[in-house]
Each structure stands twice: as structure tokens, then as C-alpha cells.
N, CA and C of each residue as an Amber inpcrd file, in Angstrom:
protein
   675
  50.2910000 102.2490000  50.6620000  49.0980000 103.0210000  50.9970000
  48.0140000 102.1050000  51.5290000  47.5060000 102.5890000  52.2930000
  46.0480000 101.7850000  53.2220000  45.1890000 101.5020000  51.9930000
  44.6210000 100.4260000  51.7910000  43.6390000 100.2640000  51.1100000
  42.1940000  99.5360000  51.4880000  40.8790000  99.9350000  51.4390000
  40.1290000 100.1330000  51.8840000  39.0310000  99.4780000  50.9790000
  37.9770000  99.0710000  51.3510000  37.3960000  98.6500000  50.2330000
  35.5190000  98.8030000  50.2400000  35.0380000  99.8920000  49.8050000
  33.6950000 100.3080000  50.1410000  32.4750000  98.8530000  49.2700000
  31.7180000  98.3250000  50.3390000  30.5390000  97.8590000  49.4710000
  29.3330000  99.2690000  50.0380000  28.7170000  99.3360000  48.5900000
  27.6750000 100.6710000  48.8190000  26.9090000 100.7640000  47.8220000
  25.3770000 100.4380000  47.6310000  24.9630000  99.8950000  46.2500000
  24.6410000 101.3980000  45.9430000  23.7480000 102.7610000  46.4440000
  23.7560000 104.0060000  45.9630000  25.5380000 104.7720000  45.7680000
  25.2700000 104.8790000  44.2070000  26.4140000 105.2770000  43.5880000
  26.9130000 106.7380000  44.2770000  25.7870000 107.4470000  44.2500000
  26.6480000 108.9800000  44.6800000  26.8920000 108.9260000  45.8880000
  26.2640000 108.2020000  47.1660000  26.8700000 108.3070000  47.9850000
  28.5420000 107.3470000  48.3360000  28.6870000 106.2940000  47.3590000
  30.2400000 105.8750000  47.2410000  30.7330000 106.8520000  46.8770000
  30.5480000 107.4150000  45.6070000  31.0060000 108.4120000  45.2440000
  31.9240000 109.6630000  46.1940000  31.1140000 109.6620000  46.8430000
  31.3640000 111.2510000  47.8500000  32.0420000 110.2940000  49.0620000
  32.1160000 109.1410000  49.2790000  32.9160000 108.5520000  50.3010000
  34.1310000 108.1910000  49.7240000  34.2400000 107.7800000  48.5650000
  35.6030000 107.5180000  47.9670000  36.2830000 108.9780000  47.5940000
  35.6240000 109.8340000  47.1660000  36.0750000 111.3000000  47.2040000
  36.8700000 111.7510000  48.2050000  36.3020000 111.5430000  49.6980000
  36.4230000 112.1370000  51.0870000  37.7340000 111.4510000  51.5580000
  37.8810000 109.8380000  51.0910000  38.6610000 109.0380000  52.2540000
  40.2490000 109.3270000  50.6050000  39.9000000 109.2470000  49.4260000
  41.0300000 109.5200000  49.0070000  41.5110000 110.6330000  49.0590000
  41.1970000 111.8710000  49.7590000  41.7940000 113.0800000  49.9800000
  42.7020000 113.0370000  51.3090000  41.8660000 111.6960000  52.0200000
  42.6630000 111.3680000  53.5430000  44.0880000 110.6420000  52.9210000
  44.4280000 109.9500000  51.6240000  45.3600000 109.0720000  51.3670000
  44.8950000 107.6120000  51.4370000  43.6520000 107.4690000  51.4420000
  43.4830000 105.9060000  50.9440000  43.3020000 105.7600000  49.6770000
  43.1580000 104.2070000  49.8080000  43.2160000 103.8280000  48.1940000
  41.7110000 103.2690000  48.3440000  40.7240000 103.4540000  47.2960000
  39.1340000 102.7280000  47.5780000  38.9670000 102.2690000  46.3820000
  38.9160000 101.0130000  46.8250000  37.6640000  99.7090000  45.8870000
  36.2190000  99.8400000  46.0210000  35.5140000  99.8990000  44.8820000
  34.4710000  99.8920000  44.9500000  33.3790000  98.5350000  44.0890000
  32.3650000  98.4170000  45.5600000  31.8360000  97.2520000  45.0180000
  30.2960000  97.7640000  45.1790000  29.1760000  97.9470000  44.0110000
  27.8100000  97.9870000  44.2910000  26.7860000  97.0050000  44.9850000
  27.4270000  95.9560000  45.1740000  26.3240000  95.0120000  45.3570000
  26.9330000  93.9460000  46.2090000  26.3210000  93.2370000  47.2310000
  26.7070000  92.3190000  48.5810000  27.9000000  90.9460000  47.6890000
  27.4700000  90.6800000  46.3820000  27.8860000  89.7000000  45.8730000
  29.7040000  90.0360000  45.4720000  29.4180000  91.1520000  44.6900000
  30.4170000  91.4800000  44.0440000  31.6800000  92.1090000  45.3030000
  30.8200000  92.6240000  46.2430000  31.6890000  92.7710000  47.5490000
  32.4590000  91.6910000  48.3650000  31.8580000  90.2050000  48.6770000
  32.2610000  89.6450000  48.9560000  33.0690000  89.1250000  48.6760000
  33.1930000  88.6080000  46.8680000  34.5580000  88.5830000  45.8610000
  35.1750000  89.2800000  45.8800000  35.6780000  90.9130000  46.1930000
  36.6010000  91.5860000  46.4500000  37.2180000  91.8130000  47.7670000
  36.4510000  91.0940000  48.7850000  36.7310000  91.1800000  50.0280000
  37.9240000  89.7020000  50.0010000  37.5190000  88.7780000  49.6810000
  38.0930000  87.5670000  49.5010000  39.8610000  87.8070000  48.5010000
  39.2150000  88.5440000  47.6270000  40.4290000  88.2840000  46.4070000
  41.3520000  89.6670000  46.9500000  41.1260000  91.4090000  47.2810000
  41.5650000  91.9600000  47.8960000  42.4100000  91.3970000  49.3030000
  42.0300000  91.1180000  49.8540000  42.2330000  91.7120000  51.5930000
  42.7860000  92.8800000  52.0580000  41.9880000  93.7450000  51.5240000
  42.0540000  95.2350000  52.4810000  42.3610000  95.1150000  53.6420000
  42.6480000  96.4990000  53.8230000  42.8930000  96.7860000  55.2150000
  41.8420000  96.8950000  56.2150000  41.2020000  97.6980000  55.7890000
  39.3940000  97.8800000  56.4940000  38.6310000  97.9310000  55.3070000
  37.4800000  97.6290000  55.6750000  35.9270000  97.7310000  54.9680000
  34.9520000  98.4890000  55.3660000  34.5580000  99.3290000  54.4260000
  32.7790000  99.9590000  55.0520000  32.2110000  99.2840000  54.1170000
  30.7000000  99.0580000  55.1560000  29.8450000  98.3050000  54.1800000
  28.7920000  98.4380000  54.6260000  27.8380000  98.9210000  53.5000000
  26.5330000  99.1350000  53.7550000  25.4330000  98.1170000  54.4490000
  24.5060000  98.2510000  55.1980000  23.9460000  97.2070000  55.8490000
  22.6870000  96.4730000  54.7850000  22.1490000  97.3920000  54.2860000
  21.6970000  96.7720000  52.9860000  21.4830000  96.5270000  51.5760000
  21.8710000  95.7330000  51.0570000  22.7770000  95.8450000  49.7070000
  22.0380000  95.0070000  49.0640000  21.7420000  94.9080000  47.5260000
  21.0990000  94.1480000  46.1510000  21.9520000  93.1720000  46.3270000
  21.4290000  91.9710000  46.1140000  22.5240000  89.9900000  46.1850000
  22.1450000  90.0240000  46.9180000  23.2170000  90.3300000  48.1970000
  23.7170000  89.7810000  49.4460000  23.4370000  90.9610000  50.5460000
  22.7160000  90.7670000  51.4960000  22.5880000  91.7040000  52.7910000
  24.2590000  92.1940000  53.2860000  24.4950000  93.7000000  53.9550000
  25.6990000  93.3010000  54.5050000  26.4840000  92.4540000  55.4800000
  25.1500000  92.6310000  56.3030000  25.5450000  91.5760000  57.5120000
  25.6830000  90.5880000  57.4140000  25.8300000  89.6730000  56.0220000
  25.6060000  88.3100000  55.2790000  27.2220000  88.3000000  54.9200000
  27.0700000  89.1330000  53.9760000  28.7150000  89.5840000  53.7970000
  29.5940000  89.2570000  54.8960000  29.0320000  90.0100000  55.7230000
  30.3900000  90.0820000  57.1280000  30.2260000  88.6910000  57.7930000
  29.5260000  88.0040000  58.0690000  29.0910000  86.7430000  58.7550000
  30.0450000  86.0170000  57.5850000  30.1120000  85.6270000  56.4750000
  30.6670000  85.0730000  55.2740000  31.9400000  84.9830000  55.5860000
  32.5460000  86.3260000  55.8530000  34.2390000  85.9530000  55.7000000
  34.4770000  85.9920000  57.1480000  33.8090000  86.1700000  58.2350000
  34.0380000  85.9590000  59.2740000  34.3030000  84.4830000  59.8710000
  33.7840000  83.6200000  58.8790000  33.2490000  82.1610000  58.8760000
  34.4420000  81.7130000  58.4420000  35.2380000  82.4760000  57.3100000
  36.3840000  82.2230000  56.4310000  37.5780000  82.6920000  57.2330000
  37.3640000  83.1300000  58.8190000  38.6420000  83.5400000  59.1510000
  39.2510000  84.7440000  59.0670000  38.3190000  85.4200000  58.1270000
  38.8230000  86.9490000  57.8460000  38.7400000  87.7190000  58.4900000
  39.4470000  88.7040000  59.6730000  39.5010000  89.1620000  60.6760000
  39.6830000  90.8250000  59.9220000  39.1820000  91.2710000  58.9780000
  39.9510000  92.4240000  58.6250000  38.5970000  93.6080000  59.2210000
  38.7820000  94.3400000  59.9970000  38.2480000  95.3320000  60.4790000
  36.8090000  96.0900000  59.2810000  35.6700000  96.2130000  59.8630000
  34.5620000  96.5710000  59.2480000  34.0050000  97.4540000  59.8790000
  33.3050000  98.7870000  59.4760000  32.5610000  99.6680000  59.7300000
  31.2270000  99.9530000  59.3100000  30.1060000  98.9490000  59.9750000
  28.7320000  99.1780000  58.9210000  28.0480000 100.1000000  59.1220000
  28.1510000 100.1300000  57.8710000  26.6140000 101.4040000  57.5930000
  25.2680000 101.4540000  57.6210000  24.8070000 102.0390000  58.2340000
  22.9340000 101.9420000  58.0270000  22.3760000 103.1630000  58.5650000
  21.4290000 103.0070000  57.6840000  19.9480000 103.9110000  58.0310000
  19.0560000 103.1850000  59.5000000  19.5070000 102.1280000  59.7870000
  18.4180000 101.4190000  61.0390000  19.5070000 101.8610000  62.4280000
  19.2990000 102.8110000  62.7850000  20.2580000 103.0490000  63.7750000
  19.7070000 102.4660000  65.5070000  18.3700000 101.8200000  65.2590000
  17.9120000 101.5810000  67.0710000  19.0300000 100.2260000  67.4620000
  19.2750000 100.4020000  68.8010000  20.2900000  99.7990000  69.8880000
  20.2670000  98.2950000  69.1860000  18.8200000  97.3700000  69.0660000
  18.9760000  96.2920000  68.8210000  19.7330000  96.1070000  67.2320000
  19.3850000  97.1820000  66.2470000  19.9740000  96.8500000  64.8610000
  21.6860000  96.9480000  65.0220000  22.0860000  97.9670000  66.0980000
  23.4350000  97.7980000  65.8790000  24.0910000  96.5640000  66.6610000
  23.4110000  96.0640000  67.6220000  23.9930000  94.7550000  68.1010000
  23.9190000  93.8510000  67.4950000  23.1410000  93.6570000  66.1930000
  23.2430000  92.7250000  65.0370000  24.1580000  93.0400000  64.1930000
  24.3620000  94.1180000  64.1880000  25.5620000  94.5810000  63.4540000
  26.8580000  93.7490000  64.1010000  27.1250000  94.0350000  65.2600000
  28.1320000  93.7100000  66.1230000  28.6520000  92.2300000  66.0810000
  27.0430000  91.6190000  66.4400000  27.4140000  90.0140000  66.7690000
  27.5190000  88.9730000  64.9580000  27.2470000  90.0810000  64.0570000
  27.3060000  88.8830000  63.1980000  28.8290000  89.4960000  62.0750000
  29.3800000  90.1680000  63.4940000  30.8670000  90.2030000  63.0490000
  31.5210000  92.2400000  62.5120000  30.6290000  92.7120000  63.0090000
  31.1560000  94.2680000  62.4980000  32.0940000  94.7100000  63.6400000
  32.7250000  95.3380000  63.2870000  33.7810000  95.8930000  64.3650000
  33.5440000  97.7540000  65.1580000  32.7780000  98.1670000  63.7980000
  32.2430000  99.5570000  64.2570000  30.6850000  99.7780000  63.7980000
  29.9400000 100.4760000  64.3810000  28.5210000 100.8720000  63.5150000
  28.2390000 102.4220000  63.2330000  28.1260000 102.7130000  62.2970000
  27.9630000 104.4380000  61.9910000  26.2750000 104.7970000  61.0580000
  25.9190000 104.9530000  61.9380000  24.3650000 105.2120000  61.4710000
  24.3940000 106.6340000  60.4170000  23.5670000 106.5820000  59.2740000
  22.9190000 107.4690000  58.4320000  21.9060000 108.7830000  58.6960000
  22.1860000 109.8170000  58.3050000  23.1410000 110.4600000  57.7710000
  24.0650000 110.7790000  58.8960000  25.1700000 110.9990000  58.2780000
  26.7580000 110.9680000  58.9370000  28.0640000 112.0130000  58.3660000
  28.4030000 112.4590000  59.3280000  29.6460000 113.6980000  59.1230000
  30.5390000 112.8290000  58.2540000  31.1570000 113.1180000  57.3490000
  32.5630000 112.4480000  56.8860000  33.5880000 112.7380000  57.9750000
  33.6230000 113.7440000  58.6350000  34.4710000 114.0120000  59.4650000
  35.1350000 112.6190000  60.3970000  33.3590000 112.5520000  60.6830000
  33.1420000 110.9980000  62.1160000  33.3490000 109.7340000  61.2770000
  33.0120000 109.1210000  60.1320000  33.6140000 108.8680000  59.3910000
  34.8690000 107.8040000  59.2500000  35.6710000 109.0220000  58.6110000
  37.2400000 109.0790000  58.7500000  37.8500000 108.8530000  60.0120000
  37.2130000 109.2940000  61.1560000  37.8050000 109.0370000  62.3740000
  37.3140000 107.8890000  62.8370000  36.3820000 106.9980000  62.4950000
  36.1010000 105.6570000  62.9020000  37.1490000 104.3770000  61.9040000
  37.3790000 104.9380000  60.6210000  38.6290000 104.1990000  60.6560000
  39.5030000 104.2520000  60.4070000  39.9230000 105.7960000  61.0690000
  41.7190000 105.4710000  61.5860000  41.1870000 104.9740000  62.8120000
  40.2060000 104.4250000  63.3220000  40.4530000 103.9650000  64.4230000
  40.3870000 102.2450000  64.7080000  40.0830000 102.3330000  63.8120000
  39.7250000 100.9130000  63.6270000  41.1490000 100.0870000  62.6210000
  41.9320000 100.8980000  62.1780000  42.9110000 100.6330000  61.5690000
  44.2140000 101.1320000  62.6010000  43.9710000 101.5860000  63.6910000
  44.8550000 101.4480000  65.1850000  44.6650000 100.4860000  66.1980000
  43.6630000  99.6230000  66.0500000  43.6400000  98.5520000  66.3480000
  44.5430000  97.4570000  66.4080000  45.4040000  96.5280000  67.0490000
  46.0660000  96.0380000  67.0510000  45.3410000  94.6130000  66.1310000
  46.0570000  93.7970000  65.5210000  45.2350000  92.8280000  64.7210000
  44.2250000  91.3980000  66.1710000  45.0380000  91.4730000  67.1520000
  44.7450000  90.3290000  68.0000000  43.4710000  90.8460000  68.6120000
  42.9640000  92.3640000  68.8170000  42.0330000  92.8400000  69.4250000
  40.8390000  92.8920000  68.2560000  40.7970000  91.9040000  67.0340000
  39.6040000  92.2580000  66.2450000  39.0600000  91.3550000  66.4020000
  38.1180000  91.1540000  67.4170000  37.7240000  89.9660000  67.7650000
  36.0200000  90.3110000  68.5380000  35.8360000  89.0950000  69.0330000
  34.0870000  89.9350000  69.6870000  34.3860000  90.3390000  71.2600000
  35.5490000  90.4320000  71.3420000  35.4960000  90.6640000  73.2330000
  36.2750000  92.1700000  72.9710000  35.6070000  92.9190000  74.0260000
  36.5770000  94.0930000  74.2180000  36.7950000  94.4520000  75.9340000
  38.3270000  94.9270000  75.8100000  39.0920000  94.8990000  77.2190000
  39.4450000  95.8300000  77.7010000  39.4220000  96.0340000  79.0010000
  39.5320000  97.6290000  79.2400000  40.4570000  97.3370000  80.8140000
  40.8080000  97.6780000  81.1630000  41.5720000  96.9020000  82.4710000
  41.4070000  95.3240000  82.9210000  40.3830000  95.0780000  83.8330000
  40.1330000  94.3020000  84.4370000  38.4730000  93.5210000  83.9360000
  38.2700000  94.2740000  82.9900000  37.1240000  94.6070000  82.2610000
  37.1270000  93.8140000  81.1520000  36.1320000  93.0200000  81.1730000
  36.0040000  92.0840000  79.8960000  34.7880000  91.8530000  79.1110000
  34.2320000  92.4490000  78.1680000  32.8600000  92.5140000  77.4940000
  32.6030000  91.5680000  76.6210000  31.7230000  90.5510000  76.2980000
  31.8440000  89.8630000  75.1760000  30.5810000  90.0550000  74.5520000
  31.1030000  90.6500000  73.2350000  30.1900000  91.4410000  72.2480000
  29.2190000  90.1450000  71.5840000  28.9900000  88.7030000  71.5400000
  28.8800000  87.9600000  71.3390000  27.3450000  87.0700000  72.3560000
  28.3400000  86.8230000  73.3680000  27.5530000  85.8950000  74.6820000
  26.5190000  87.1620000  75.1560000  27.3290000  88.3960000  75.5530000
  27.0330000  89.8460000  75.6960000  27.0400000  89.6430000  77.1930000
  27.5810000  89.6360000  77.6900000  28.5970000  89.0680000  78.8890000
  29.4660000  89.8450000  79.3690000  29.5840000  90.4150000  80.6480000
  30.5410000  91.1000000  81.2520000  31.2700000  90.7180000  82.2120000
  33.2070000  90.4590000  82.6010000  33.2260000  90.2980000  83.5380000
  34.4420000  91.1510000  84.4030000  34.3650000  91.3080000  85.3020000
  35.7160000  91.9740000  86.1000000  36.6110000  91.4400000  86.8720000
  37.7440000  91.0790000  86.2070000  38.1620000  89.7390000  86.5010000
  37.3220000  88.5560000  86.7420000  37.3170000  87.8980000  87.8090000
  36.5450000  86.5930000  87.8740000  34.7970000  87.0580000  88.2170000
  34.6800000  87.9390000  88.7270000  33.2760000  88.3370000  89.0830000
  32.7020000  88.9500000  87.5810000  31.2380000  88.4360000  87.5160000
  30.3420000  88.6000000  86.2210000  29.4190000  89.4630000  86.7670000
  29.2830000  89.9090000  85.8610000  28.4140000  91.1630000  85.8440000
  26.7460000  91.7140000  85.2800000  26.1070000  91.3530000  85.7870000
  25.0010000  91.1310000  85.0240000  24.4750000  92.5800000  85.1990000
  24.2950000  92.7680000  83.7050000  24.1620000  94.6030000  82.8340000
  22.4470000  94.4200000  82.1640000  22.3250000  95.2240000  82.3140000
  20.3470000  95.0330000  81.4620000  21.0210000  95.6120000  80.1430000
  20.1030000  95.6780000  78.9210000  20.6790000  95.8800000  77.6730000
  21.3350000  97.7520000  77.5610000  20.4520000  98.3150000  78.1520000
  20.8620000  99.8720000  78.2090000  22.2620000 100.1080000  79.1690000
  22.6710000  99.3940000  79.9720000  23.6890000  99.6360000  80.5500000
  24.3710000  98.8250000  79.8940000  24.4840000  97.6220000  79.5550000
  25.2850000  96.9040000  78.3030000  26.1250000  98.4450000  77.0700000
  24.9110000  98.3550000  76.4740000  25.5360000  98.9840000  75.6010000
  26.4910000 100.5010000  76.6120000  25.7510000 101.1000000  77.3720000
  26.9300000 102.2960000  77.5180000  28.2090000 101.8220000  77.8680000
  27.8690000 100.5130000  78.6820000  29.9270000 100.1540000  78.7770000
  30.2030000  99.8200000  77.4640000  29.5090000  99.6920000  77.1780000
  29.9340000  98.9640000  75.5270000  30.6220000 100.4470000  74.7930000
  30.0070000 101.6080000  74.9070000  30.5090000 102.6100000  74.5300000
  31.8480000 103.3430000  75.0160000  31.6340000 102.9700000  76.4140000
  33.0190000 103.6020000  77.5330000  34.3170000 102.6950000  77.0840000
  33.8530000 101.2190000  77.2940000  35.4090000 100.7670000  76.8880000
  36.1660000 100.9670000  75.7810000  34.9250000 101.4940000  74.3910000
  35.6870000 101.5580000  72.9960000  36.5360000 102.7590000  73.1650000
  36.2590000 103.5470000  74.4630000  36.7120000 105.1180000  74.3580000
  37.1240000 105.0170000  75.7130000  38.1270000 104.2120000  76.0820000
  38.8110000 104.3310000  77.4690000  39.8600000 105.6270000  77.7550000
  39.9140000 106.0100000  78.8070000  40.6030000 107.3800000  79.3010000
  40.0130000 108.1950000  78.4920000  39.0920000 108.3790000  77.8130000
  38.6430000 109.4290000  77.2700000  36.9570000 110.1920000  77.8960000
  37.1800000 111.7790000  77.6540000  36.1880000 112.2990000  78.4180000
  34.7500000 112.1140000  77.5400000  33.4030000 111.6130000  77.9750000
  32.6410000 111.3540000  77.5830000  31.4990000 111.9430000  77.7140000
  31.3250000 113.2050000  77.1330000  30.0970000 113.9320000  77.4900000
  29.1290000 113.6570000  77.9170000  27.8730000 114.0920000  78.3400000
  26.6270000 113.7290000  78.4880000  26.1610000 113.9340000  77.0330000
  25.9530000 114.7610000  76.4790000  25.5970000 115.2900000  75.1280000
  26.0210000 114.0320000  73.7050000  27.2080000 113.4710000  74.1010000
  28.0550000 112.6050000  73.3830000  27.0730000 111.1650000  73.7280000
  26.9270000 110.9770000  75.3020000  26.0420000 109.3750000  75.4820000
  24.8670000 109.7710000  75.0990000  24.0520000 110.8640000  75.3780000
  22.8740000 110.7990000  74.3930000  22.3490000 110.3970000  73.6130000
  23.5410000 111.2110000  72.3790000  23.5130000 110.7020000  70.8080000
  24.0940000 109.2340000  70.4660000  24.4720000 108.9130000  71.0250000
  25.1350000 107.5120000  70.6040000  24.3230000 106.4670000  71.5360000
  24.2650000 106.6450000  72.6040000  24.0680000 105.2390000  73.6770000
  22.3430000 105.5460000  73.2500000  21.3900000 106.4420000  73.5890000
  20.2640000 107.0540000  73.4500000  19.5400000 107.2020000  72.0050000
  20.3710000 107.5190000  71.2550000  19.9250000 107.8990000  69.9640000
  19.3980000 109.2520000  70.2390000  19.7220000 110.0940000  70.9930000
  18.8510000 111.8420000  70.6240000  19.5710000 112.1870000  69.5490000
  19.3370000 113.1850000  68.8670000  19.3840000 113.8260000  67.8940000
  19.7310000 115.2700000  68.0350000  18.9710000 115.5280000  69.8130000
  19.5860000 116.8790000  70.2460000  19.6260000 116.6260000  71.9220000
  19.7310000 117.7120000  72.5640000  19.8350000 117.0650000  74.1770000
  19.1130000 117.7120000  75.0150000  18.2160000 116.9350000  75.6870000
  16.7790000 117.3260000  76.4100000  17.7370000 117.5840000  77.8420000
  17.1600000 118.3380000  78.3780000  17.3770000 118.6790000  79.5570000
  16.1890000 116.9030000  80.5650000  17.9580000 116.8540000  80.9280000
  17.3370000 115.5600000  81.8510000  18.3530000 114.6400000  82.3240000
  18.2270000 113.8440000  83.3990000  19.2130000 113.1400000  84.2530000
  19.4780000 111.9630000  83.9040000  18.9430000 111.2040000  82.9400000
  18.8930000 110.1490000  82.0830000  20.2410000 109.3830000  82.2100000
  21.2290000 109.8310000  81.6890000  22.6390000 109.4230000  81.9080000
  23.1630000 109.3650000  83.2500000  22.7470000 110.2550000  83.8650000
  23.4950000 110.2690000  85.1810000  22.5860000 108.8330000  86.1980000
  21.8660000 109.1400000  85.9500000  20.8130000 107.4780000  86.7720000
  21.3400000 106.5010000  85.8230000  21.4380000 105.8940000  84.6710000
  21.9540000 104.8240000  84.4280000  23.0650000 104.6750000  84.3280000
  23.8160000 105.7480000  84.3840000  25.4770000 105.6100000  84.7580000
  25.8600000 105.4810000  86.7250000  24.8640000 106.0080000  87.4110000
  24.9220000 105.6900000  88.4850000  24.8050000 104.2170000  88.9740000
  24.2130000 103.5100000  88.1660000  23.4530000 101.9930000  88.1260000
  24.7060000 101.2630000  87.6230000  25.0180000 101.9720000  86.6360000
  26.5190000 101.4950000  86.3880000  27.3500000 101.0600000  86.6660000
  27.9770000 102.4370000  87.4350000  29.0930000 102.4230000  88.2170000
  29.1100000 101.5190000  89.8720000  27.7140000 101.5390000  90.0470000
  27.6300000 100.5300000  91.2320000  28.1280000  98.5160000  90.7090000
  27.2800000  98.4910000  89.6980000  27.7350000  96.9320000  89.4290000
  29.4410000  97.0260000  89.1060000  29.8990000  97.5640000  88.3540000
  31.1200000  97.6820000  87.9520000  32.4560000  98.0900000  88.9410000
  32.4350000  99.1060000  89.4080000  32.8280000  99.0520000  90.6900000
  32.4530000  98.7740000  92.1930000  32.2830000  97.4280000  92.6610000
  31.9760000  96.7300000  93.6850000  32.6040000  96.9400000  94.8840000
  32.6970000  96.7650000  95.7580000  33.4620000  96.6140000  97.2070000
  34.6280000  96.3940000  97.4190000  35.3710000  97.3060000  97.5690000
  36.6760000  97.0420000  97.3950000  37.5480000  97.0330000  96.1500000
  36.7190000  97.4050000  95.0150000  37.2610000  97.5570000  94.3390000
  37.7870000  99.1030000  93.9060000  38.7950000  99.0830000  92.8140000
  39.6340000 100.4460000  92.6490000  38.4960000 101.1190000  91.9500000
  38.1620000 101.9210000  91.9260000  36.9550000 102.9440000  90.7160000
  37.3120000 103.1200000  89.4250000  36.5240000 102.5310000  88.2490000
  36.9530000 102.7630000  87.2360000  36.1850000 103.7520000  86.0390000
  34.7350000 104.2140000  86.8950000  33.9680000 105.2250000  86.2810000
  34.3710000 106.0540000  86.9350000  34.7500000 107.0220000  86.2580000
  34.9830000 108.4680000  87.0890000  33.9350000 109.9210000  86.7840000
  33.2900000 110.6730000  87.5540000  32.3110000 111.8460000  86.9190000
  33.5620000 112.9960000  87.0490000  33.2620000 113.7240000  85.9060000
  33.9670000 114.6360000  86.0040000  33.1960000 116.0500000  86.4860000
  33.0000000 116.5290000  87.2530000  31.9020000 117.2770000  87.6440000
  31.5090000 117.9270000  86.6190000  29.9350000 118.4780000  85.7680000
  29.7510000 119.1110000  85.0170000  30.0470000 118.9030000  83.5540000
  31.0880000 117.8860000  83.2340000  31.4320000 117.6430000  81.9550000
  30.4260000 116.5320000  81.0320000  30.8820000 115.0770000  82.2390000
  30.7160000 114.2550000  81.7970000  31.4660000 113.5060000  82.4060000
  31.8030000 111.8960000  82.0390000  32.1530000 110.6670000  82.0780000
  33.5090000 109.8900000  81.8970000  34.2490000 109.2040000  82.6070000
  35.8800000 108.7560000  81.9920000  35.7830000 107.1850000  82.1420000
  35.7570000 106.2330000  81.5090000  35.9680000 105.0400000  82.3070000
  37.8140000 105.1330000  82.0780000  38.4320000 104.8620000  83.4030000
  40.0790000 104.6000000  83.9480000  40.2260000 103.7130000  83.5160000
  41.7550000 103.0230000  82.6970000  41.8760000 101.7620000  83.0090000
  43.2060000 101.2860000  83.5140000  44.1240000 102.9490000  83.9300000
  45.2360000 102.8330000  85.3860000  44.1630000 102.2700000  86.3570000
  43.9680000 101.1620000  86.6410000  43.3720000 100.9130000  88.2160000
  44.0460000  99.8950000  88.7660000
């Protein structure tokens, strides 16, 4: 059985997450506090980790920087209440593999790590690849094949969003809430101008197209190209 290992210093909400993910068939460890997490992260080696971003001892992102240092490559999903663009790229660079901001569906959840537990082990790393497409979650660096790509931070992050979700259809409503942070969806072109800005650096001259609009829907990044 998958075993999983929650750091989460408010009890009822472990509670109701270890509730949710053992009805999915995991097995959950539970640790209250950054310290006592890190000793079970070490002496365990789970399969994946959620872990709260701020925790009594030890911060989470301290945590994850810790065994990241140690080599420990095991897939993480942090949690937080600080959901603006710059808190989750700290999330990212000091070693998280997913970020799921507060309050949150169990639904979305659960589906961030079976997804993160479909991950192949060689892809848990700070670069993510998408054809020809190379992001480094780290330097924060883009390149397409040999040509680099220079992204401002708002277009950063939406490829940052497209490649985690390659061939898949990407609403407008969907980049909102995630790339944007809305909460609901304003009537406005917002996405379509910085995805237009986008798709120009990314697909260059001569090159095959790898943003595709789907008329009316939304968004695909290809990575048949």
C-alpha cells in the first residue's frame, strides 16, 4: 500500500486529511510539528508527503530544503494559506514538487497526488519538460531546445502551469484561478493577451506550434511537435 506521510500542526484538519486519503487506500503518518516531521521523513521514506508550509520547530519549507540537501527526492505537496505567485515559487525552489493553497477541495487534493505519485522517479527534480521545452524551476529559466527564452514572471509561471498539464485542455476559468489567483471569473481578456505574449516567444519562426487556442474553450500546450 502507498504510504504517505502528512506534517500538519492543526489536528482536525490532519484529521479530515488522513480520513479522506485513507478512504482513497493510503496508509498516513502523522507528524504535528516541522521537527518531528523531518524524523519521520528520514526514518519512513514514504512515498509522497504533504506538508504544511507553516509548522511549530521547523518551517515547512525548512523541512523540504533539509532532506532535499540529504538527497531525498520523494515527491511533496505544500500546503498553505499564502497562496500569492511569489510564496508558491518559494515553495517550488526550496524543493516542493506541487503547491495547493488553503482552503481546498479534498477532491483536488487527492488528485495532486496521484499525480505526483505518476511521476516517474527521474522527473522529481527542479526542471520540467514538455517536448522541446525545458523550464528550470530553480535558475527559472526557459529553453526550446538551444534557444532561451526570456519569460517576465507572469508568463513564467503560466508555462509553468501548461507544461505540468501537457495535452491537456486548459480553461480560461482554470488559468484564472491558478495562474491569477481569482476566486471567481471577471469578464476580461487577461489570459488571452498574456497567452498571446506567450505563444509568440515560445513558438518562434519556423517553429512547429506548441500553444494551441481552442476556440471558445481555452488552451492546450502540444508536445507531438
Amino acid at each position: 500500500m502507498t504510504k504517505l506521510l502528512l506534517i500538519e500542526d492543526d489536528a482536525e484538519t490532519a484529521e479530515e486529511i488522513t480520513a479522506e486519503l485513507a478512504d482513497c487506500g493510503f496508509v498516513v503518518e502523522w507528524a504535528s510539528n516541522g521537527i518531528d516531521g523531518l524524523d519521520k521523513a528520514r526514518a519512513l521514506r514514504p512515498d509522497a508527503m504533504i506538508v504544511d508550509r507553516l509548522l511549530p520547530g521547523m518551517d515547512g519549507l525548512t523541512v523540504i530544503e533539509a532532506l532535499r540537501k540529504d538527497q531525498v527526492r520523494t515527491p511533496v505537496l505544500v500546503l498553505s494559506a499564502l497562496g500569492a505567485v511569489d510564496d508558491r515559487v518559494r515553495g517550488l525552489r526550496m524543493g516542493g514538487d506541487d503547491y495547493l493553497t488553503k482552503p481546498f477541495a479534498f477532491v483536488e487534493l487527492i488528485a495532486r497526488i496521484e499525480a505526483l505519485l505518476r511521476r516517474p522517479a527521474e522527473s522529481r527534480d527542479r526542471t520540467l519538460r514538455a517536448g522541446p521545452l525545458e523550464l528550470d524551476l530553480i535558475e527559472r529559466t526557459v529553453k526550446r531546445g538551444d534557444r532561451v527564452i526570456d519569460l517576465l514572471p507572469r508568463e513564467f509561471r503560466l508555462l509553468e502551469y501548461m507544461m505540468q498539464r501537457c495535452d491537456q485542455l486548459l480553461t480560461r476559468a482554470m488559468l484564472l484561478e491558478e495562474v491569477w489567483n481569482y476566486k471567481f471569473v471577471p469578464a476580461t481578456n487577461l489570459v488571452d493577451v498574456h497567452m498571446g505574449r506567450l505563444r509568440h516567444k515560445v513558438d518562434g519562426p519556423g517553429d512547429i506550434p506548441m500553444i494551441h487556442n481552442v476556440r471558445g474553450t481555452g488552451f492546450i500546450l502540444r508536445t507531438g511537435v
